[in-house]
N, C-alpha and C positions, 0 to 999 in steps of 0.2 A: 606457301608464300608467307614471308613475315608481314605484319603488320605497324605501321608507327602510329604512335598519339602525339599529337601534339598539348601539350598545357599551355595556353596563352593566359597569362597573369598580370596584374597591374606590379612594373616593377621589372618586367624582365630585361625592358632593356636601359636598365639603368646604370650602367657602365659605357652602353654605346651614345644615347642620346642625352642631350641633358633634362631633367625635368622642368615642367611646366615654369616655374619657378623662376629657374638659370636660364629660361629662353632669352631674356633682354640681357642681361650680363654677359653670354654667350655672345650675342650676336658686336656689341658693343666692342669686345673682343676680336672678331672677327675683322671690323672697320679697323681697328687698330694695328690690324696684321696689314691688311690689303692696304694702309695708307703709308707703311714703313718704307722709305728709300729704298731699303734693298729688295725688295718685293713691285716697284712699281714696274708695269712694263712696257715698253715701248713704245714710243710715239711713233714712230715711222713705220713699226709692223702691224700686218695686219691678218685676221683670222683667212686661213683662206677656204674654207666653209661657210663662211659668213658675207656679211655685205662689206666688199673690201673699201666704202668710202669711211668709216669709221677704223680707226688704230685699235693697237690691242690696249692702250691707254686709256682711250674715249669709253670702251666697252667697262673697263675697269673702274672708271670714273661713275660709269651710268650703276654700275654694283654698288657702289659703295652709298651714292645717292636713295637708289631702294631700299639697302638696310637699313642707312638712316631714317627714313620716311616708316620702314614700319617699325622700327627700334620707339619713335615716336607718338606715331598711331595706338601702339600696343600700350601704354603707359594709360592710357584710358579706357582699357579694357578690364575687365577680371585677369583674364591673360592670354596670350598671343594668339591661343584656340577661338576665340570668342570673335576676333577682329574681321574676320572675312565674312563672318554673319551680318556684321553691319553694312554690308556692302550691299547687301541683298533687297 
């Protein structure tokens, strides 16, 4: 039977996620995507896994509201890791 190792190292996934750093630029980014015309999405549809009195719009709206809120939040932290500790 082979066996693997794994090496978990500070850094590894530094191509897939962004660092601590780029979390608020990141996300600030993200609003800018999700608020673009061609990206918005329907008012009149709705998830249908979901609670169908909300559109796929409303839900979209209510994302873009959170990021904002912790895009904000975070500015007063060391950095975005810190933020849910305050909560506590």
């Amino acid at each position: 039977m082979t066996k693997v190792t794994y090496l978990f190292v500070a850094g590894a996934s530094i191509h897939a996620l962004p660092i601590v750093e780029q979390i608020p630029q990141r996300i600030k980014e993200l609003i800018e995507f999700l608020e673009k015309d061609e990206f918005k999405l329907d008012e009149s549809s709705t998830f249908s896994s979901f609670d169908n009195s909300k559109s796929k719009r409303e839900y979209q709206l209510e994302m873009i509201d959170l990021l904002k809120w912790m895009m904000e939040k975070s500015k007063n932290h060391a950095s975005i890791d810190t933020l849910p500790k305050s909560f506590i």
